[in-house]
C-alpha positions as a printed Julia matrix, in Angstrom:
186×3 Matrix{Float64}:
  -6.25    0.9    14.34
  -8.96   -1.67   13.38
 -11.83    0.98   13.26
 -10.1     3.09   10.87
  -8.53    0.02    8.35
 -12.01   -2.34    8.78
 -14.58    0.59    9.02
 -13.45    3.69    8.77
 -11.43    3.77    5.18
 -13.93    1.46    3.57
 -16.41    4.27    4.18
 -14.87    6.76    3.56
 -13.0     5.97    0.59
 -14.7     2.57   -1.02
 -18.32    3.49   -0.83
 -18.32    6.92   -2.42
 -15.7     5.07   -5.29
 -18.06    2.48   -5.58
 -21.44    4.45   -5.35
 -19.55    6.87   -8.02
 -17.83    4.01  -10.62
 -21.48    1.83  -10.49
 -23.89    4.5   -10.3
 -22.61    7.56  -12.33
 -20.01    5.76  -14.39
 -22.52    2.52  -14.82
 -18.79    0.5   -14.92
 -17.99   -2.68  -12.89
 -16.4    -1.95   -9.88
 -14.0    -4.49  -10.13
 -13.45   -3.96  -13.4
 -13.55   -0.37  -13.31
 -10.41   -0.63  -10.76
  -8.56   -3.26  -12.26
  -9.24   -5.87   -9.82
  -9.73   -8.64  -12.68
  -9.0   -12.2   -12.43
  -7.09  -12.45  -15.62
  -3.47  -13.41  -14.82
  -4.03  -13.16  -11.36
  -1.47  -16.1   -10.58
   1.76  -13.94  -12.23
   0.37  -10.78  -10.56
   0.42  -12.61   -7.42
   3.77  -14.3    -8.23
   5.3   -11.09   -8.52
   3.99   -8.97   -5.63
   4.3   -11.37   -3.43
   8.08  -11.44   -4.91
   8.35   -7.97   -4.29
   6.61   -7.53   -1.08
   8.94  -10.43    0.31
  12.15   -8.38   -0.61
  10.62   -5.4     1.22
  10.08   -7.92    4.69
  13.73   -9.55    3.88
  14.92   -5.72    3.79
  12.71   -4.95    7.07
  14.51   -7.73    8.87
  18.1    -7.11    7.73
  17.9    -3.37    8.79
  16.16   -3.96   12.13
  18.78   -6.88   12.86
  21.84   -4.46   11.82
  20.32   -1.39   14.2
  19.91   -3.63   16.91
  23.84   -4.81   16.52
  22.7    -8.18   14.46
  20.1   -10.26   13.62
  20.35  -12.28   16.72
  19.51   -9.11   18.84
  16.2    -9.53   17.18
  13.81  -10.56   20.34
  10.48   -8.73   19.21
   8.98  -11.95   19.37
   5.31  -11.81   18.31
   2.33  -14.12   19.0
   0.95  -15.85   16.16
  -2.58  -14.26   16.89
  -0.67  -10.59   16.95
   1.68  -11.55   14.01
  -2.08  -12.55   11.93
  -3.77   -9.18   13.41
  -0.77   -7.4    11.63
  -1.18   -9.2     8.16
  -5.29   -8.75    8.15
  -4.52   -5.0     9.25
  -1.95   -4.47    6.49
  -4.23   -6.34    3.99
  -7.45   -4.21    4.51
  -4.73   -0.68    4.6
  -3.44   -1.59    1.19
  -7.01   -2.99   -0.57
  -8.47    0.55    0.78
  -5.13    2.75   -0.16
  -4.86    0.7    -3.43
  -7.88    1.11   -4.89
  -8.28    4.65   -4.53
  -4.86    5.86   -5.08
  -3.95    3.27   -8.09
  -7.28    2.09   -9.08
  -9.34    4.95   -9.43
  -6.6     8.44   -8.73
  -3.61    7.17  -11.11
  -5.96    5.36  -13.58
  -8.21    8.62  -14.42
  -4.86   10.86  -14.38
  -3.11    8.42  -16.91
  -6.58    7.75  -18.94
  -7.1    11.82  -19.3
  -3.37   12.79  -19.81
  -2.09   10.25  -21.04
   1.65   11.09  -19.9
   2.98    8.44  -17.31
   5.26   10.9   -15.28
   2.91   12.83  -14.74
   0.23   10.74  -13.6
   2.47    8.98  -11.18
   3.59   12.02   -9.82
   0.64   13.59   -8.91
  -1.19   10.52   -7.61
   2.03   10.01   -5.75
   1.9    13.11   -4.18
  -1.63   12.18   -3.17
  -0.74    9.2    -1.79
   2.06   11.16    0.41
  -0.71   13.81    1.41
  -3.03   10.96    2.97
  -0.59    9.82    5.0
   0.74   12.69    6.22
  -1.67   12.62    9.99
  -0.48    8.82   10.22
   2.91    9.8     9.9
   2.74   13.04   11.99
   0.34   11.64   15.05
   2.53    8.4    15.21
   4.51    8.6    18.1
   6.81    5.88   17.28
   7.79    7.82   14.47
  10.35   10.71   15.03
  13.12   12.64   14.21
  15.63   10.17   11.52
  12.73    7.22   11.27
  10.27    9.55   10.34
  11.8    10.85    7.62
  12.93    7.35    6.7
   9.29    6.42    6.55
   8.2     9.49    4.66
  10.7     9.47    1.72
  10.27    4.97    2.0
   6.34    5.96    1.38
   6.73    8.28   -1.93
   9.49    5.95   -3.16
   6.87    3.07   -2.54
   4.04    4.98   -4.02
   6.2     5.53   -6.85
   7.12    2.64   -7.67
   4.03    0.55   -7.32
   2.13    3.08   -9.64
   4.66    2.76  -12.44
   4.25   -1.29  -11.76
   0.72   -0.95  -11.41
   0.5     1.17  -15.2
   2.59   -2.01  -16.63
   0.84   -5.03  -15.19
  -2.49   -3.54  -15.64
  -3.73   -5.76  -12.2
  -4.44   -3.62   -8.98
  -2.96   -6.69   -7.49
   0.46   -6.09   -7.51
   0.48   -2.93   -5.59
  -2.07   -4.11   -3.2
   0.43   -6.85   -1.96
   3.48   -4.77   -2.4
   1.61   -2.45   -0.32
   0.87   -4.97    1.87
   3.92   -6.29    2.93
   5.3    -2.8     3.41
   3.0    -2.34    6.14
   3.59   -5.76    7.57
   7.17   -4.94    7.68
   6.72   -1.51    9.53
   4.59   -3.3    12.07
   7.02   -6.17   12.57
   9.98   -4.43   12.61
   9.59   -0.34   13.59
């Protein structure tokens, strides 16, 4: 799991973005993405808002399938607990910036229709993770379909935030904290 969210998706997905957006395009990266520092603190505020709701949710559904929330004994080390959170930080920069930052904002620049840019970078979205999903083999049968219709809900939903805050940050912590929550509580 590492390899591929430390090494793997960087290459595959930020280089070529990056070679493309400073080389061809002559743009800032960061820029070019929407990974600015301008109002970075309400951005923050709010997907860390967000992504909070998602873990609360996480919790409250685990704790009623297991018969309450004091069934609950995953207990996790604080060193696997921190592996989870730099994991589900380096998925969602990666994912983030080329689903929302470069797929969505090039469909929405050239069409210049919302609905459909979120649905087809959506769809995208869904199509990457479709050999995560399928070669899982925690996920199966009810949860896997759970997990499949929670991802293009997410994806969604984050694009049409991410098209009205105008800061990649949002869905990268959103994201974020979805992933978190499917680590600490699938």
């Amino acid at each position: 799991m590492w390899f591929d969210e430390f090494i793997a998706k960087p290459l595959i997905f930020l280089v070529p973005l990056h070679y493309f957006i400073t080389r061809i395009e002559k743009k800032s990266f960061l820029k070019s993405v929407d990974l600015k520092t301008k109002n970075w603190r309400s951005a923050l505020l709010f997907g860390c808002i967000a992504g909070v709701i998602f873990l609360g949710t996480g919790l409250v559904m685990t704790g009623l399938r297991n018969g309450g929330l004091g069934a609950l004994v995953a207990v996790q080390t604080p060193m696997m607990i921190l592996y989870y959170i730099l994991i589900a930080l380096a998925t969602s920069v990666s994912e983030e910036i080329l689903s929302r930052g470069f797929v969505l904002k090039r469909l929405y620049s050239d069409s210049k229709n919302m609905y459909t840019a979120v649905l087809y970078s959506s769809l995208l979205f869904f199509v990457l993770h479709i050999p995560i999903l399928f070669t899982n083999p925690d996920l199966h049968g009810v949860l896997l379909l759970q997990v499949m219709v929670t991802d293009i809900l997410l994806s969604v939903a984050v694009s049409f935030l991410y098209l009205q805050k105008k800061s990649l940050l949002v869905p990268i912590i959103i994201h974020a904290c979805y992933i978190l929550s499917l680590y600490l509580f699938l």
